[in-house]
ZADO-1210 file (C-alpha; in nm, 4 decimals, padded with zeros to 6 digits):
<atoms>
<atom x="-03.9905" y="-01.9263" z="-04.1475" code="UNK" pos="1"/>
<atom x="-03.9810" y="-02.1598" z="-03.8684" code="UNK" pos="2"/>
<atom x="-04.3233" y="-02.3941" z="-03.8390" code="UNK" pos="3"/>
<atom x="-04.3818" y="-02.4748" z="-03.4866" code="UNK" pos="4"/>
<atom x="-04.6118" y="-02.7893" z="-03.3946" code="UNK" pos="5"/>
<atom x="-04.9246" y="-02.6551" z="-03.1682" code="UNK" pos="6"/>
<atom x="-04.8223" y="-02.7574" z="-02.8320" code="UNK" pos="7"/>
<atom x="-04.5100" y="-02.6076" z="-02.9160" code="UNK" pos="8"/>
<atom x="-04.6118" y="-02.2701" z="-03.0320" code="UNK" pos="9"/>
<atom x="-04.8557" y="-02.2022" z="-02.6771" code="UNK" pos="10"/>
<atom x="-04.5532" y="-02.2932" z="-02.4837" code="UNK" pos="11"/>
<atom x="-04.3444" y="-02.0371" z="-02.6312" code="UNK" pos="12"/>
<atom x="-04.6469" y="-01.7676" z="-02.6351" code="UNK" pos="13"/>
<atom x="-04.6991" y="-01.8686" z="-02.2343" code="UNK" pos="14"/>
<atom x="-04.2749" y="-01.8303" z="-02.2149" code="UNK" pos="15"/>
<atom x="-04.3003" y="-01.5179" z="-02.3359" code="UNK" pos="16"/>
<atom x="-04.6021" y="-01.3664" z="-02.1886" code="UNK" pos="17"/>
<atom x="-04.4446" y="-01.4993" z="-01.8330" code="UNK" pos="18"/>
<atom x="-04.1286" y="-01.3099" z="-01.9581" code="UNK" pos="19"/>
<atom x="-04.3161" y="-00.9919" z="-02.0539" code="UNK" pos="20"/>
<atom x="-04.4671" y="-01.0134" z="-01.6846" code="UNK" pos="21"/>
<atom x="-04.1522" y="-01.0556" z="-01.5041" code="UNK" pos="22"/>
<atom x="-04.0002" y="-00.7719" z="-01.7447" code="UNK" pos="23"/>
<atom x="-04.2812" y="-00.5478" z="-01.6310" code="UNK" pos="24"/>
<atom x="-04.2641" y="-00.6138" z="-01.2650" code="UNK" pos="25"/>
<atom x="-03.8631" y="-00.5887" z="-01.2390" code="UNK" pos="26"/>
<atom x="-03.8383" y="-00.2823" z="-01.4577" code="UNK" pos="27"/>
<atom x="-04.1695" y="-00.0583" z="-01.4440" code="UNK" pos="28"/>
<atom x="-04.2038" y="00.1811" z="-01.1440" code="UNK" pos="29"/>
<atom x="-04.4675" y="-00.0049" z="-00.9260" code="UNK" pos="30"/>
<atom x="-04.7854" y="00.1724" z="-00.8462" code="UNK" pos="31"/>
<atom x="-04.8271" y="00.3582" z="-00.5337" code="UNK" pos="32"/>
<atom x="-05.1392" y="00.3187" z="-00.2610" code="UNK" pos="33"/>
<atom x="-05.1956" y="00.5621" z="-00.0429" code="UNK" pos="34"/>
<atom x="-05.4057" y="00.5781" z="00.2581" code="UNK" pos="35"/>
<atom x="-05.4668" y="00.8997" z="00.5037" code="UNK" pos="36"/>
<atom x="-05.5016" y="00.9307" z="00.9188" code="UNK" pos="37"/>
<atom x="-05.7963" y="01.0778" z="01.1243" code="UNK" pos="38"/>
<atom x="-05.8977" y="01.4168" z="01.0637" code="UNK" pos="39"/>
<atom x="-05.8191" y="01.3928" z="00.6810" code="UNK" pos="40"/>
<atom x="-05.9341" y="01.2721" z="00.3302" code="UNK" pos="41"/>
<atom x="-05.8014" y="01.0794" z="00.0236" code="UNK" pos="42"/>
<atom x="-05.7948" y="01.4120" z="-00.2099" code="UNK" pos="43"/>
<atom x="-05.7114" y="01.7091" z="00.0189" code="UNK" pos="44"/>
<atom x="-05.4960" y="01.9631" z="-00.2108" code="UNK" pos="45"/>
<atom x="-05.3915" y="02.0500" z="00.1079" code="UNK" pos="46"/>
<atom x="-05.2445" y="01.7287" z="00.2217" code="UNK" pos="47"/>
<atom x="-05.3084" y="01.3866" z="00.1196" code="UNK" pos="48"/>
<atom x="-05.3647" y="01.5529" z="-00.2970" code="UNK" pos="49"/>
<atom x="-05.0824" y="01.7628" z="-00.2143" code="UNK" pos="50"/>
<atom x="-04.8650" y="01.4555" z="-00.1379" code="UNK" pos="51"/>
<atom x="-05.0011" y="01.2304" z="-00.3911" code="UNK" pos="52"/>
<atom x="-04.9434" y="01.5059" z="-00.6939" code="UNK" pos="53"/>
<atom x="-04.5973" y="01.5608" z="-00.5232" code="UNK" pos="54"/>
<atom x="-04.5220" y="01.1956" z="-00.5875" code="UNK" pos="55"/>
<atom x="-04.6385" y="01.1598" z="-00.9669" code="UNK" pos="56"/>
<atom x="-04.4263" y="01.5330" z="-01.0530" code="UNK" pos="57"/>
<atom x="-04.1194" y="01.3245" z="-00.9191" code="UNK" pos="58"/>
<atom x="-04.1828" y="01.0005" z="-01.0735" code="UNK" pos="59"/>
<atom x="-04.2880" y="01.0295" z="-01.4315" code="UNK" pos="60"/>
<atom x="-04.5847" y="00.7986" z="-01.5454" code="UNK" pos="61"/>
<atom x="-04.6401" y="00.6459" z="-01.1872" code="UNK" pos="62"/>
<atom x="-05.0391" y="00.5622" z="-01.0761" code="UNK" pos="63"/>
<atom x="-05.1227" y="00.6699" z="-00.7420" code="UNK" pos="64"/>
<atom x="-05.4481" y="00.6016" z="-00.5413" code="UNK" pos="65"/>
<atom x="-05.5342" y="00.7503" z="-00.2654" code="UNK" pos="66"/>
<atom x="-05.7984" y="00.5194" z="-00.1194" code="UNK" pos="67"/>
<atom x="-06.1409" y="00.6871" z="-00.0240" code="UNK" pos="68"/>
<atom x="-06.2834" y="00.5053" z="00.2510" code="UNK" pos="69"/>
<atom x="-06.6825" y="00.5762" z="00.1240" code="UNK" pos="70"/>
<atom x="-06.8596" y="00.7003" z="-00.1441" code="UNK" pos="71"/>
<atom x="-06.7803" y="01.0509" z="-00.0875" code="UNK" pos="72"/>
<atom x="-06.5177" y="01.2632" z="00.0942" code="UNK" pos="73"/>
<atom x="-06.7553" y="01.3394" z="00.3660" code="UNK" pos="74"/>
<atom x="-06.8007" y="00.9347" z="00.4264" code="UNK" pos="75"/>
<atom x="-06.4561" y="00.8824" z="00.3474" code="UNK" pos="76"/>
<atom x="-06.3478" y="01.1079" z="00.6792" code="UNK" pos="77"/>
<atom x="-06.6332" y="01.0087" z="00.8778" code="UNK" pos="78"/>
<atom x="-06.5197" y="00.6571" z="00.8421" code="UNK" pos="79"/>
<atom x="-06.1620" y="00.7393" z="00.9606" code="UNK" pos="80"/>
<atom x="-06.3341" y="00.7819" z="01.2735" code="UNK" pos="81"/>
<atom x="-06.6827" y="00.5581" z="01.3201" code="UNK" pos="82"/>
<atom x="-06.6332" y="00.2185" z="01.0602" code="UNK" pos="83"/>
<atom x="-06.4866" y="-00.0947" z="01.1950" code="UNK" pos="84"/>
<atom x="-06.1178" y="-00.1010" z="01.1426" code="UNK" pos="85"/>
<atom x="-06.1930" y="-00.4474" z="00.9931" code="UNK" pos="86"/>
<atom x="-06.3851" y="-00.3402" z="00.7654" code="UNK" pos="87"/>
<atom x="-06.1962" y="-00.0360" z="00.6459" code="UNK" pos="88"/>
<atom x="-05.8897" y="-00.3154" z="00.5854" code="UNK" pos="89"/>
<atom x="-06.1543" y="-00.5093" z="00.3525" code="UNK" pos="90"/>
<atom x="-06.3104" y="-00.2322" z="00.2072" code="UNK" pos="91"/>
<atom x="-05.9485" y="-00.1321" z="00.1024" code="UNK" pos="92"/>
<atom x="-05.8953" y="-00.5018" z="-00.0272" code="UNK" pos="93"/>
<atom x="-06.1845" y="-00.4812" z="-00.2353" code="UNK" pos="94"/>
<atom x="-06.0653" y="-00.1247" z="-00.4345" code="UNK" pos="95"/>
<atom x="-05.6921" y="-00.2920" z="-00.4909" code="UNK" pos="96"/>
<atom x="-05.7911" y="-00.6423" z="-00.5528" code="UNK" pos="97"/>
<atom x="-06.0465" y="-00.4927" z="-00.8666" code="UNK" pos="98"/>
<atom x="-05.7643" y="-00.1983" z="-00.9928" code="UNK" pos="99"/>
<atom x="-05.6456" y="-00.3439" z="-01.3123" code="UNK" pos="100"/>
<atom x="-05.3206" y="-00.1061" z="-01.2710" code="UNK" pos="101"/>
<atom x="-05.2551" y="-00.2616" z="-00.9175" code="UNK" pos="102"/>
<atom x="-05.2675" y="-00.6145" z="-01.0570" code="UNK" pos="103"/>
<atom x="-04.8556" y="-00.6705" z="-01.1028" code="UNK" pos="104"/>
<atom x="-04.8199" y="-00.5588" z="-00.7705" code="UNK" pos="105"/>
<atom x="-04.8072" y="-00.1905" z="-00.5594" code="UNK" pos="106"/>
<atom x="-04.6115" y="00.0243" z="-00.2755" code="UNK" pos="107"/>
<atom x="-04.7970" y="00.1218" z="00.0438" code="UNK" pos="108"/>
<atom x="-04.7893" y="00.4687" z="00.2273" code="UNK" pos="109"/>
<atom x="-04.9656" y="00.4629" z="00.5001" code="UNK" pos="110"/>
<atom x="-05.0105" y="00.8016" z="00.6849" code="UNK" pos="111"/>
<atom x="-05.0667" y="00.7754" z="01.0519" code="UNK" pos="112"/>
<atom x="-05.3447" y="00.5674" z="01.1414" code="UNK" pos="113"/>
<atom x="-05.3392" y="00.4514" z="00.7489" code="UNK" pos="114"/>
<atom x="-05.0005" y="00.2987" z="00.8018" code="UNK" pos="115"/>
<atom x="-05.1295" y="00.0049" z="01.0733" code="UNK" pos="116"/>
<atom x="-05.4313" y="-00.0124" z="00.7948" code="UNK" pos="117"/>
<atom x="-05.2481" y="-00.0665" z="00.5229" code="UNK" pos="118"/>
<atom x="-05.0237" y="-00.3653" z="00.7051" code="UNK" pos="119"/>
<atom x="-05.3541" y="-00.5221" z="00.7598" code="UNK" pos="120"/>
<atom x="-05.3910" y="-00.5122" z="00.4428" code="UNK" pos="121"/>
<atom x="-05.0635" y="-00.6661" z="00.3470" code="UNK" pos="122"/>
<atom x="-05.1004" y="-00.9219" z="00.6354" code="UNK" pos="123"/>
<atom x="-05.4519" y="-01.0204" z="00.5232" code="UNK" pos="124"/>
<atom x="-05.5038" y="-00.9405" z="00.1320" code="UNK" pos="125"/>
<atom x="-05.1693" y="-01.0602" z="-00.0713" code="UNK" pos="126"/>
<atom x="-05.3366" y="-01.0151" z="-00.3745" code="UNK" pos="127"/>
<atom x="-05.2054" y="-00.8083" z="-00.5654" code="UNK" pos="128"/>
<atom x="-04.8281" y="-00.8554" z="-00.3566" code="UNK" pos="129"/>
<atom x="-04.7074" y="-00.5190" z="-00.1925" code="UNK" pos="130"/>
<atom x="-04.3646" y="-00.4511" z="-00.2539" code="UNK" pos="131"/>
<atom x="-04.2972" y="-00.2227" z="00.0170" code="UNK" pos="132"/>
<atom x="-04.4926" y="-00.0585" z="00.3058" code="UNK" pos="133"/>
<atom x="-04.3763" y="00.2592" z="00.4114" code="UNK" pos="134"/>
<atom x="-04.5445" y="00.3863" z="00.7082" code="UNK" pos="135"/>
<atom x="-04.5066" y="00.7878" z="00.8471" code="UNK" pos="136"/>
<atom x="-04.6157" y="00.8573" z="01.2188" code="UNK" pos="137"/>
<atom x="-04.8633" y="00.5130" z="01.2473" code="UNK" pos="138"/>
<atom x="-04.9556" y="00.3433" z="01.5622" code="UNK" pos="139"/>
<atom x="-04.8036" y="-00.0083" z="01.5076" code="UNK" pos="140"/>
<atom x="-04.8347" y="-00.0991" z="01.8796" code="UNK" pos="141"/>
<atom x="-05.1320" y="00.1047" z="01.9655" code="UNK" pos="142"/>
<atom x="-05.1842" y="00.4637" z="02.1292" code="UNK" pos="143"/>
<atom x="-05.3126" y="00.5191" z="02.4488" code="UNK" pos="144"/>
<atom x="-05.4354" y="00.8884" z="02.4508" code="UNK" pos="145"/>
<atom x="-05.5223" y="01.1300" z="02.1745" code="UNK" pos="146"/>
<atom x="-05.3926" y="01.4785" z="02.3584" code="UNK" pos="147"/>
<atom x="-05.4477" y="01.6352" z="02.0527" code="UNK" pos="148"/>
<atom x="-05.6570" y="01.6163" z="01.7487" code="UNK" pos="149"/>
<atom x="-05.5828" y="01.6951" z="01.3793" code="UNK" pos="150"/>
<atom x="-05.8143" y="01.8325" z="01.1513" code="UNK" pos="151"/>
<atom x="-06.0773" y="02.0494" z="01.0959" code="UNK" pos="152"/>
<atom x="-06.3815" y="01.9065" z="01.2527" code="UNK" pos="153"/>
<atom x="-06.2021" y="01.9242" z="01.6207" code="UNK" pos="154"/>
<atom x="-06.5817" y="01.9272" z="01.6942" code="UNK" pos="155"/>
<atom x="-06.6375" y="01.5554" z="01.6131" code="UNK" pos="156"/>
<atom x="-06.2330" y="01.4244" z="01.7026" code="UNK" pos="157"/>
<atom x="-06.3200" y="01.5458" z="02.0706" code="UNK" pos="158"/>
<atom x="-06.6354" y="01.3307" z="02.0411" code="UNK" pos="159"/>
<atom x="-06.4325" y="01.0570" z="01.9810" code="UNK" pos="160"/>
<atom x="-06.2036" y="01.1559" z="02.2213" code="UNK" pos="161"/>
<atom x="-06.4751" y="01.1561" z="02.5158" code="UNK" pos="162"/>
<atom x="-06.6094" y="00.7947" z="02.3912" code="UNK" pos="163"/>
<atom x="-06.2341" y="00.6379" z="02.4530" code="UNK" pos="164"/>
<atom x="-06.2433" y="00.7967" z="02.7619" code="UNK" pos="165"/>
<atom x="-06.5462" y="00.6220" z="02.8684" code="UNK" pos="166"/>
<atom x="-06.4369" y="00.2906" z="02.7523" code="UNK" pos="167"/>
<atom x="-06.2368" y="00.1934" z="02.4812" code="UNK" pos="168"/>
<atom x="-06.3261" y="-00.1766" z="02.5317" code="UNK" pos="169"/>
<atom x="-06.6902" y="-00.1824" z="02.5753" code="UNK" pos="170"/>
<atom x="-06.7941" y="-00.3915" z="02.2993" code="UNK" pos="171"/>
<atom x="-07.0017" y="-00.1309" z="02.1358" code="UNK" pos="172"/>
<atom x="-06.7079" y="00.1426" z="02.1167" code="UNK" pos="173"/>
<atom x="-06.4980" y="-00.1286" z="01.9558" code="UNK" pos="174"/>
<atom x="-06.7519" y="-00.1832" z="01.6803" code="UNK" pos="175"/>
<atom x="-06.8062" y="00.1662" z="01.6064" code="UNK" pos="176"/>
<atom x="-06.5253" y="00.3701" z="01.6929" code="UNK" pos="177"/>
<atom x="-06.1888" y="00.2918" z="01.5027" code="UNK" pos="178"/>
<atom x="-05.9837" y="00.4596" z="01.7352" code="UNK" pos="179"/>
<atom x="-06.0359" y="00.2460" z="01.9991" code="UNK" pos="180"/>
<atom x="-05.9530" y="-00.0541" z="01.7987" code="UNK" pos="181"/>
<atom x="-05.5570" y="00.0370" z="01.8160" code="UNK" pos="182"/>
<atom x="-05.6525" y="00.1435" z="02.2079" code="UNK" pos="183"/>
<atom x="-05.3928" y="-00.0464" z="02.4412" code="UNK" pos="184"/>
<atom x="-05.3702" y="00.0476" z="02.7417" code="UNK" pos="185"/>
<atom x="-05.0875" y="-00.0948" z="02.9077" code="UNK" pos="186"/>
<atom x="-05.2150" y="-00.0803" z="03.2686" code="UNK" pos="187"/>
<atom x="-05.4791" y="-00.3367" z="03.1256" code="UNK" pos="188"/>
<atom x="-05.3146" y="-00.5754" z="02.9364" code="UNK" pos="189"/>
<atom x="-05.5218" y="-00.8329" z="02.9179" code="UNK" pos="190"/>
<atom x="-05.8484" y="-00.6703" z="02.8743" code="UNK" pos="191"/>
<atom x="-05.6389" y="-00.5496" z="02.5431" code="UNK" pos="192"/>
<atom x="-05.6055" y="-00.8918" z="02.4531" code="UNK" pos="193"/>
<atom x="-05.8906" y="-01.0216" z="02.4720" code="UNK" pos="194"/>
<atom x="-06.1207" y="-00.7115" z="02.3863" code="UNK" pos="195"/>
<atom x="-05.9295" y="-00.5524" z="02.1042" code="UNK" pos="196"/>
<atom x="-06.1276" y="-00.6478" z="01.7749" code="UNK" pos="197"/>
<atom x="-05.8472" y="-00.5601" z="01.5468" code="UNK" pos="198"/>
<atom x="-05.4554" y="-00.4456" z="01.6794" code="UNK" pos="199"/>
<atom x="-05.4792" y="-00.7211" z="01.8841" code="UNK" pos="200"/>
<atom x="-05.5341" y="-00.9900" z="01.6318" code="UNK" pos="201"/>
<atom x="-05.3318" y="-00.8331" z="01.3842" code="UNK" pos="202"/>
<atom x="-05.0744" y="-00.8026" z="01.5945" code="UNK" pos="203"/>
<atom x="-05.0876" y="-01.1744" z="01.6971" code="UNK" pos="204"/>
<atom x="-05.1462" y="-01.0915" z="02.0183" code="UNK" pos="205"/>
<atom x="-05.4115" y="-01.4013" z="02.0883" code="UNK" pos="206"/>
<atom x="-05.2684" y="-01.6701" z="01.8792" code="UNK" pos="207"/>
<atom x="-04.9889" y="-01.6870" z="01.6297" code="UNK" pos="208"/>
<atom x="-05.1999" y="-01.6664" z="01.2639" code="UNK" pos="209"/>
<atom x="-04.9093" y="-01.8214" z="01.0443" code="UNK" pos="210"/>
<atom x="-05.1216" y="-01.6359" z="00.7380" code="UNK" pos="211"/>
<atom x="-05.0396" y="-01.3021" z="00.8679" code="UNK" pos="212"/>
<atom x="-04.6754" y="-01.4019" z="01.0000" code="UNK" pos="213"/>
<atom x="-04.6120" y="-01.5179" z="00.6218" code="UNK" pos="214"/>
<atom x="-04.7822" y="-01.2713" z="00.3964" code="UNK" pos="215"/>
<atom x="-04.5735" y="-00.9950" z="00.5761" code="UNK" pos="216"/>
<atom x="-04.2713" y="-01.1402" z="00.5290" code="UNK" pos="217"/>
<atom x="-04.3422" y="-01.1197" z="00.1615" code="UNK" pos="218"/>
<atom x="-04.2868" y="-00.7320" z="00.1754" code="UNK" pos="219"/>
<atom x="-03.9112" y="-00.6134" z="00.0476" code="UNK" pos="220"/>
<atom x="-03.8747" y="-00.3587" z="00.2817" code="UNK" pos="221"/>
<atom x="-04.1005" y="-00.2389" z="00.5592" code="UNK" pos="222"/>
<atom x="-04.0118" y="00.1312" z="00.6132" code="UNK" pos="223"/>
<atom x="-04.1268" y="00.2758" z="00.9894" code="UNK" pos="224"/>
<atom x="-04.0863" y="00.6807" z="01.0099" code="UNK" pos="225"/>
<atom x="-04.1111" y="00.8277" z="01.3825" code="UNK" pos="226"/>
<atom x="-04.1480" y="01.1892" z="01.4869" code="UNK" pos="227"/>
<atom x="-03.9821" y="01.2811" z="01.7709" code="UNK" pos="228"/>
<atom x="-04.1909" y="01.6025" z="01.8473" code="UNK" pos="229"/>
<atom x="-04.5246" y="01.4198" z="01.8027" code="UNK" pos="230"/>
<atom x="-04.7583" y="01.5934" z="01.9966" code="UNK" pos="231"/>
<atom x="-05.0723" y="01.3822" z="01.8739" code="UNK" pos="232"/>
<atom x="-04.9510" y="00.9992" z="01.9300" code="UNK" pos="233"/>
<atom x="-04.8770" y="00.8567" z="02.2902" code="UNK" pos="234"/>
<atom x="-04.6473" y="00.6900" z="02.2892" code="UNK" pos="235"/>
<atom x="-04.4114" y="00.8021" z="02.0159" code="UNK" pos="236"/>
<atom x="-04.2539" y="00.4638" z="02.0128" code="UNK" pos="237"/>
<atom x="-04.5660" y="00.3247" z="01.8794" code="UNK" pos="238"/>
<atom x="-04.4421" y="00.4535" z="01.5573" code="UNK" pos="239"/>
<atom x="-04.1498" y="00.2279" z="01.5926" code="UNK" pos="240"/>
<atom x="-04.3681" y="-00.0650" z="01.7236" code="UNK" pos="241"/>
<atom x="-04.2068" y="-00.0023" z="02.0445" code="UNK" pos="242"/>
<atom x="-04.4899" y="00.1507" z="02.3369" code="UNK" pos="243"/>
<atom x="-04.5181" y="00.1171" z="02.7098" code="UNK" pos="244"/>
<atom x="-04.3901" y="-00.1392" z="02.9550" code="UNK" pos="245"/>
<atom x="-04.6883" y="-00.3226" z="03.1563" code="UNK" pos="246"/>
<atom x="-04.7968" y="-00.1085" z="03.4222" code="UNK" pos="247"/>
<atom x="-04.5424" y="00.1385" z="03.3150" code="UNK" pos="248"/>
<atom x="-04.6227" y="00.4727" z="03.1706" code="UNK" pos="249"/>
<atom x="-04.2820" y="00.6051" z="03.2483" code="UNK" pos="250"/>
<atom x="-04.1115" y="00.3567" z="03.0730" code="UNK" pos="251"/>
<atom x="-04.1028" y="00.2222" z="02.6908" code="UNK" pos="252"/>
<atom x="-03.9354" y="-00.0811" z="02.5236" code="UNK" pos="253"/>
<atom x="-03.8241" y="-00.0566" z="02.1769" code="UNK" pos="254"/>
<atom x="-03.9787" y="-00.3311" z="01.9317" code="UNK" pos="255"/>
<atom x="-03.6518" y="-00.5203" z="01.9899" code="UNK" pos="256"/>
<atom x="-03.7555" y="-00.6020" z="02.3627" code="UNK" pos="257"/>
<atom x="-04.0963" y="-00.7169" z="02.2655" code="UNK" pos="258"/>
<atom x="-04.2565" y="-01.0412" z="02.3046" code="UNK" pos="259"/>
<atom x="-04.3618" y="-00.9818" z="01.9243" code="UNK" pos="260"/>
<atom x="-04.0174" y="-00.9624" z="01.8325" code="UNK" pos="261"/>
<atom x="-03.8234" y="-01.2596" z="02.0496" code="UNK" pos="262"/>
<atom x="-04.0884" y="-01.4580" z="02.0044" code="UNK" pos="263"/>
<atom x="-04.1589" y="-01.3600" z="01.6239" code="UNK" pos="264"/>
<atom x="-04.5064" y="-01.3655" z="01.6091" code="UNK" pos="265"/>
<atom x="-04.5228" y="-01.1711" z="01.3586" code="UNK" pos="266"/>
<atom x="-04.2076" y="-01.2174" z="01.1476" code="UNK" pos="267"/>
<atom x="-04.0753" y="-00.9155" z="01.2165" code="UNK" pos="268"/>
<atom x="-03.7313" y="-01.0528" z="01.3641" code="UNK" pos="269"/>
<atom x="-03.6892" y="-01.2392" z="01.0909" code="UNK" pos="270"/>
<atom x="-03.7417" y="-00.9345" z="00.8690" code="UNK" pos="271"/>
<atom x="-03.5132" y="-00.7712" z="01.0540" code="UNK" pos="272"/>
<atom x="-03.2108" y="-01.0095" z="00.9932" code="UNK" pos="273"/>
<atom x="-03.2713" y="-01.0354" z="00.6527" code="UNK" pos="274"/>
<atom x="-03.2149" y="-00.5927" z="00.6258" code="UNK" pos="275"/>
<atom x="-03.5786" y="-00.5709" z="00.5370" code="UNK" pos="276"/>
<atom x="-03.6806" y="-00.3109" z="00.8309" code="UNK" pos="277"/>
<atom x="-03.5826" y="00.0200" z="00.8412" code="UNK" pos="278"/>
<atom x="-03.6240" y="00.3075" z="01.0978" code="UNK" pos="279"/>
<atom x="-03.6435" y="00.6413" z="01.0276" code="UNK" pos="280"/>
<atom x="-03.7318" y="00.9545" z="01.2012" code="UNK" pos="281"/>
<atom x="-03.7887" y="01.3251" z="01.1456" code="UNK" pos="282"/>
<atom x="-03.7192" y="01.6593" z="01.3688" code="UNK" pos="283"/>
<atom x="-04.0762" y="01.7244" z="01.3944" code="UNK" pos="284"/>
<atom x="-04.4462" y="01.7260" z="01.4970" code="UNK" pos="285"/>
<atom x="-04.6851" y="01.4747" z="01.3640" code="UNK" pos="286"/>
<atom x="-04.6449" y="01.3638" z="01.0174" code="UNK" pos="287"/>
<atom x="-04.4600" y="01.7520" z="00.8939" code="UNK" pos="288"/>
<atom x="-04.1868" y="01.6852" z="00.6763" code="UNK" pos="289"/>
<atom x="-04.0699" y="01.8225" z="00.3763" code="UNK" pos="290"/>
<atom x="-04.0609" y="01.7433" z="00.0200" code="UNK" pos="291"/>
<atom x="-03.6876" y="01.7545" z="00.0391" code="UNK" pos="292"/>
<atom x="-03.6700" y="01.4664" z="00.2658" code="UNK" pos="293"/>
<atom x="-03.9657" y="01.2990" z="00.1482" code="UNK" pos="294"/>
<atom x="-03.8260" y="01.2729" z="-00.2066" code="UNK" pos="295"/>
<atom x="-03.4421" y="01.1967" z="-00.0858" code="UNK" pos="296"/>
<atom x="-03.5502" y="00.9385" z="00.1717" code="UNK" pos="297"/>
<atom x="-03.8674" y="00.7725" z="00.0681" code="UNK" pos="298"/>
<atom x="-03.9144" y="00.8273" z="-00.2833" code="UNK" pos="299"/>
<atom x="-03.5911" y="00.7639" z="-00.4493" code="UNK" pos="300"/>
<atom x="-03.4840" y="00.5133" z="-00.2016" code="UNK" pos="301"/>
<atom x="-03.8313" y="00.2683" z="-00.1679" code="UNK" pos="302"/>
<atom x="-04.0579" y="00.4308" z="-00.3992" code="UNK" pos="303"/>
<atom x="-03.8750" y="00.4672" z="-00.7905" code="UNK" pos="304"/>
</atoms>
């Protein structure tokens, strides 16, 4: 038996904890986060359960969260709708930064309106890291108009609806309605700029935050799906981070032509070089797909 001095014996117990930890992170399937769009909740059977029991039948032994917004299901899609983007991102923060299981690091699947929530959160909250954000039918760039609402509770979505209408960037609607926090209207570009309490700024619209720009180049692969039949996002490009050219709503440019991108505010070209983005699209309406090409495109390429 070999008799190790002290110092000796906790550097080989730190070597091979730090060994254990890097075994764990480069061989363990990584946890999965999920967060849901407007007109939905974390634990719908119907939907976002559906999905999330979907994804631990195909991977074995995987932990999945499907973030609840709230305290309950009924706050949880109430606050899709009426609590400050902003604080939805840190509210978010707060559930993965105190999951144990999330601690070695997690995926992101962000569904619609989830998917620009959950970059905030990789943008803003590195800790734990994300590995990679996959993002299905979300409004990178903004919507402007909701044609069509999902859900339910049409009832309170048309409520919503009426408020955007009215004015998207009165400081009150930005507050309280999250909606209007990824409103951009692109006959009113500046107003966007300087009104917009949350796309704006985490799109580094305003200034350049170097923060953001860094912690999302951290992700291994950020995975953008478009719909081309969505009915319920204007534009469609959005989904892309493409949208509307300025005073333009005939015409789109592709994330490629963007400021964002030549510039690289954001990272995102840099990203791209490196193989790191990846565009995908389905035949179909707003976020339908089927297992078959979930599990062959998402979760055995990004996800296992």
């Amino acid at each position: 038996m070999i008799d190790l001095p002290c110092n000796a014996r906790m550097k080989f117990v730190l070597l091979s904890f730090l060994v254990l930890i890097n075994f764990q992170i480069c061989f363990s399937v990584l946890p999965i986060v999920i967060w849901h769009g407007l007109g939905d909740v974390c634990c719908n059977p119907l939907s976002i359960g559906g999905l999330q029991k979907f994804i631990q039948q195909e991977i074995p032994d995987v932990y999945v969260i499907s973030l609840k917004i709230g305290k309950t299901t009924k706050e949880d899609f109430e606050n899709a709708y009426i609590k400050n983007a902003n604080d939805q991102v840190k509210f978010a923060c707060d559930l993965i930064r105190n999951d144990s299981k999330l601690a070695l690091g997690y995926h992101g699947l962000g569904i619609s309106q989830g998917g620009q929530f959950l970059r905030a959160v990789a943008q803003r909250c590195p800790d734990p890291p994300m590995a990679n954000l996959i993002t299905l039918g979300s409004q990178h760039q903004g919507v402007y108009g909701l044609p069509r609402c999902l859900g339910d509770d049409v009832k309170f979505c048309n409520y919503i609806r009426t408020l955007l209408n009215h004015g998207a960037y009165k400081k009150w609607i930005q507050n309280f309605v999250a909606p209007a926090e990824y409103w951009h209207d692109p006959l009113d570009e500046e107003t966007y700029k300087k009104a917009s309490v949350f796309l704006a700024d985490i799109n580094n619209e305003r200034a350049t935050n170097e923060t953001y720009k860094r912690n999302l180049q951290q992700l291994k692969n950020f995975v953008m799906v478009k719909f081309t039949k969505d009915t319920v996002v204007q534009p469609i490009e959005t989904e892309w981070f493409g949208f509307y050219r300025e005073n333009n709503l005939n015409s789109t440019y592709t994330l490629q032509e963007s400021p964002l991108y030549i510039e690289d505010r954001l990272g995102l070209r840099t990203m791209d070089d490196q193989g790191k983005l990846h565009f995908l699209k389905v035949e179909g309406d707003h976020v339908q797909f089927s297992q078959i090409w979930f599990k062959q495109t998402i979760i055995e390429k990004f996800l296992r």
